[in-house]
N, C-alpha and C positions, 0 to 999 in steps of 0.2 A: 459917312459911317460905313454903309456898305463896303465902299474901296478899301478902310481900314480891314474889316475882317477878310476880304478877300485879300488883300496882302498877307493876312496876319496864317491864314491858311494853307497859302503859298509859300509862304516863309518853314511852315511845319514841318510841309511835306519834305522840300529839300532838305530840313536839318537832319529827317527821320531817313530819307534816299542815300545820304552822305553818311550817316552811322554804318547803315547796313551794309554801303559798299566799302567802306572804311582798312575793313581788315583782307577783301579782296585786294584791293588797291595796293596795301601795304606789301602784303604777299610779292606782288607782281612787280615791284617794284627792287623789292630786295634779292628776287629770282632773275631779273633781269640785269641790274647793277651792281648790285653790294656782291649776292653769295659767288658768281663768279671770278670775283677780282679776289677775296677772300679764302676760295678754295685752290686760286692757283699762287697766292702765296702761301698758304700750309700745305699744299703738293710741292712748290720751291724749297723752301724749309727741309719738307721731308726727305725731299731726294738727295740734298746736300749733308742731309745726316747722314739719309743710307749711304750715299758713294764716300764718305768717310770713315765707314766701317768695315774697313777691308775683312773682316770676318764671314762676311757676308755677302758683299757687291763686290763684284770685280768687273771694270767696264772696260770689256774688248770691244772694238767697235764691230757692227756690218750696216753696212752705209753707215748709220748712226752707233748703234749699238750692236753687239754682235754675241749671243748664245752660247755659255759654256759648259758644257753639259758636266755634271760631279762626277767626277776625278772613278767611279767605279764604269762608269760609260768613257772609256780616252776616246770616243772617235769625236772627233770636230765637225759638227755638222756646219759644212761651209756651203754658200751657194754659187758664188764664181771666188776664182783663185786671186783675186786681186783685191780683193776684202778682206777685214779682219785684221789682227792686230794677236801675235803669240809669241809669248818667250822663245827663243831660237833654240834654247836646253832642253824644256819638255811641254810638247803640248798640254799636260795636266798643270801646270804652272801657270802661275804670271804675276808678273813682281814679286817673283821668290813665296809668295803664297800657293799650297798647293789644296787640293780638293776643295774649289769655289762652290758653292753653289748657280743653279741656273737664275740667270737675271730676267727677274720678271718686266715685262716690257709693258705691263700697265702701269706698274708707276715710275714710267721714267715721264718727264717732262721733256717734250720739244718745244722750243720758242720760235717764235722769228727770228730769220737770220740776222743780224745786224745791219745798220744802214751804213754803216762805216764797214763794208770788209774788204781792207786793205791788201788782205795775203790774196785776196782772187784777181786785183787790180796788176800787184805786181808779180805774178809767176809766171813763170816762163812758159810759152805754150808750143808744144811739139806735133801738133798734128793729131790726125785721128786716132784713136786708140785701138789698139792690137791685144792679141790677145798673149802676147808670147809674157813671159814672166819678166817681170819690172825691176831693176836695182837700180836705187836711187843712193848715192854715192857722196858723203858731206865730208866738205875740209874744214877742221876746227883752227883755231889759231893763225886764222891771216890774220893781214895787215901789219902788224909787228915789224917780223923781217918782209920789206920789202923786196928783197929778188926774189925769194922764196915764194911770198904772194906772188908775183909775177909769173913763176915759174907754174903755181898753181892752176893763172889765169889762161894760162896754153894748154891747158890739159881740153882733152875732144869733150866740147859740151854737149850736155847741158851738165856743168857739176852746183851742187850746192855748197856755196861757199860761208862759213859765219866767221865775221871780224869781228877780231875783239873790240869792244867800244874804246879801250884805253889809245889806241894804236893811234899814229899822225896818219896826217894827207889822208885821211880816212876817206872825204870824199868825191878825192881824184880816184884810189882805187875800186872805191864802189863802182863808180863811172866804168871805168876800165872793164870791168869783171863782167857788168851787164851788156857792154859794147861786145862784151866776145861772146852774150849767147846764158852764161851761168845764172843761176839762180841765188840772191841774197838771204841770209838768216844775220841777225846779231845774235854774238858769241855773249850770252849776260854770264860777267863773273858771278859766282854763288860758292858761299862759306861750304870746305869740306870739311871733313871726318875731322883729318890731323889736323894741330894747330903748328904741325911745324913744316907746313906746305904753304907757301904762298899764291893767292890763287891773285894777285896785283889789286891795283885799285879800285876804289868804288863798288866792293864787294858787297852783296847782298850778305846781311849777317842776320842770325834768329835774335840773338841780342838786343839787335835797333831795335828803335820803337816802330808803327805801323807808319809814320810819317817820311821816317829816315828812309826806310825802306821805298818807301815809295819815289821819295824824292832821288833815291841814288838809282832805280829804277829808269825812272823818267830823264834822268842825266842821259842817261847809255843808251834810250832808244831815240833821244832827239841829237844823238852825234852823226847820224846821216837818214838818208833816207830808200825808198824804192826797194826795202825788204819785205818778206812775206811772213816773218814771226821769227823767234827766238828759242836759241836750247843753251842750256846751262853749259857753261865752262866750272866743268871740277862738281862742287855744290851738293856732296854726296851727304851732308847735314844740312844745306837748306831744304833741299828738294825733298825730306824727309820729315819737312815740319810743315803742316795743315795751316797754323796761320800764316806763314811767308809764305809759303806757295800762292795762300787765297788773296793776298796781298797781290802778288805777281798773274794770278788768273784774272782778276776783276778788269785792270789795266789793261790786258790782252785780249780780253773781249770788248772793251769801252774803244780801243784804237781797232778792232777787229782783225787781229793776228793770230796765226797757227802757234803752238807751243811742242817742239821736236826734245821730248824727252832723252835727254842723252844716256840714262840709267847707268848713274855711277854709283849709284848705294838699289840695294837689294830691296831695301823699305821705302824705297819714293813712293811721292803721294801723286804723283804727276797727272797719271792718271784719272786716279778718285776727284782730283779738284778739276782736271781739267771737263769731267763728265756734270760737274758740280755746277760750274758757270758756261757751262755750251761751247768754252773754247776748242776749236778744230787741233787735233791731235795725231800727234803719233809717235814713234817708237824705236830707240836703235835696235837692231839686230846683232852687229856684230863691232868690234875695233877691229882696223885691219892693221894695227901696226905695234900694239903693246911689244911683239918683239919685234924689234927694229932690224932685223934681218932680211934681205932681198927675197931666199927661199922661204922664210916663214911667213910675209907678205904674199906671194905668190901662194901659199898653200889655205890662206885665209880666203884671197878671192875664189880658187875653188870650192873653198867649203860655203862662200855665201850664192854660189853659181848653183850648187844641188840644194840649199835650203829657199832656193826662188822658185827652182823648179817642181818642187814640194808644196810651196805656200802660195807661190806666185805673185812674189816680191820679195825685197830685201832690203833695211839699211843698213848701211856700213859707213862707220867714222873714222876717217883717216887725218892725218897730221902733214906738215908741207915738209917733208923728213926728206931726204935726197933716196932712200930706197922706195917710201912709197910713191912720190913723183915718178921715177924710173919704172916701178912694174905698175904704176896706173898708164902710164904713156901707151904701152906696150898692150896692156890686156885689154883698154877701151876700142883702140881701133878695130879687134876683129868681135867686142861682142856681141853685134847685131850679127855679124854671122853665124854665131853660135846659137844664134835662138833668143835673145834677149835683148828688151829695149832697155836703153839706158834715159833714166827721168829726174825730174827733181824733185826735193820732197813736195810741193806741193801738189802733186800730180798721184800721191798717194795717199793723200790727206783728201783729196779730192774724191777718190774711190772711196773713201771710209766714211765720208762726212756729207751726210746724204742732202742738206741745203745748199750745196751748190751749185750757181741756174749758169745755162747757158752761157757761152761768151756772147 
């Protein structure tokens, strides 16, 4: 009888111990597990809305992000010259948007880098870093013409090369291009403006559904290998549209690839998605060869020579054109003397993208 009530008393006291600790418990429990996981996907959420409101975010990078002060303040507050990410037309600008507002750096989210990041496994590495001003130099449309790629693959590395996926022997030339020293991109075709341009096969279209795209995506990046990420061939209406882009951003961060905006439309979202899903990013500067002329080539490399020297970097996209081969042959050789390292782009993607660990 006794053991009965002395259970029956013991039994109380825990029911009444467990009430009262009940809603601590609960507390500490949802403070620990749940409101974390919860807060950092409605800060995920959030920031993928705001970097798609170009009205209001515009993400330059420094390391990660970088500070643009509205358009009544033009000075760029920069902290070394190898940072950042700016329209080459007007430091008030970017992406053809003008008077940004400053990007508030509490709510951006940083993640973990990926376990897969393939762009740091394969770029090309040049030694210690200097401080002179950086031009990193991409040839769009190898592989195609094969002498023309060839002729590309002699030019003084380190150049960034992007083939197009559609091209043959695609992975004898890859081979080839890394054996001399260059740096790989895939050239992904993407739908442009005109419909009476042919940008070739297996074009990324806004049209597809999110499948197709992804499937014709995934064709063009498993046609070789030993690249560091991809920039658009043509694609001045995809790279314009938030859901293919996001479609194209998810992928490039899931295989852990850089994404080299080639900015052929004013309105790319290139950016905004690429800050959206943490893909490593960055930016052309200039085309060296719209005019196909030896002197107008030549007067381009000068002008990306004084906006390096100003920003401290530069890209430039050039074509395997017989004028640009010619004055690149000619201007690479002496531009370490002139004060400039020549790099590839990941080596500026690198400066911008501040999870980048040691080799």
């Amino acid at each position: 009888m006794i053991y009965r009530i002395t259970t029956l008393i013991l039994l109380t006291f825990a029911i009444l111990f467990f009430a009262l600790h009940w809603a601590n418990l609960v507390d500490s429990v949802s403070s620990e597990f749940i409101q974390p996981n919860l807060s950092k996907h409605i800060k995920r959420e959030a920031i993928a809305s705001l970097a798609l409101d170009n009205n209001k975010y515009n993400p330059i990078f420094e390391n990660q992000y970088y500070k643009v002060e509205d358009e009544r303040n033009t000075e760029i507050k920069q902290k070394k010259i190898e940072v950042g990410k700016l329209n080459n037309e007007s430091k008030s600008e970017f992406n053809g948007i003008k008077n940004p507002l400053v990007l508030d750096k509490t709510k951006m989210i940083f993640e973990e880098p990926s376990l897969k990041d393939t762009w740091k496994k394969n770029s090309v590495q040049i030694g210690e870093a200097t401080n002179s001003p950086k031009i990193a130099i991409v040839i769009d449309d190898a592989g195609v013409d094969k002498k023309r790629t060839a002729a590309v693959i002699q030019l003084q590395p380190p150049i960034t090369i992007a083939f197009l996926t559609y091209a043959s022997e695609l992975k004898k030339q890859v081979r080839s291009a890394k054996k001399a020293g260059h740096e790989i991109i895939v050239h992904m075709a993407m739908e442009p403006e005109s419909e009476n341009i042919d940008p070739g096969p297996n074009v990324l279209l806004i049209k597809s559904g999110s499948k197709e795209i992804l499937d014709q995506l995934r064709w063009g990046l498993n046609r070789f290998n030993g690249y560091v990420g991809i920039n658009n061939h043509m694609g001045s209406r995809f790279t314009s549209d938030p859901n293919g882009m996001g479609i194209v951003m998810r992928e490039l961060k899931r295989r852990g690839l850089l994404f080299l905006d080639s900015r052929t439309s004013r309105n790319t979202v290139g950016a905004s998605m690429a800050l959206a899903y943490d893909v490593p990013y960055t930016q052309r500067d200039f085309f060296l060869d719209n005019d196909n002329s030896l002197g107008a080539i030549n007067r381009q490399l000068g002008k990306i020579e004084s906006f390096a020297k100003k920003n401290g970097y530069a890209v430039a996209i050039g074509h395997p054109k017989d004028a640009t081969l010619k004055a690149l042959s000619q201007w690479l050789k002496t531009l370490k003397e002139r004060g400039f390292s020549q790099v590839p782009i990941s080596q500026l993607v690198k400066a911008q993208y501040n999870s980048f660990p040691p080799n």
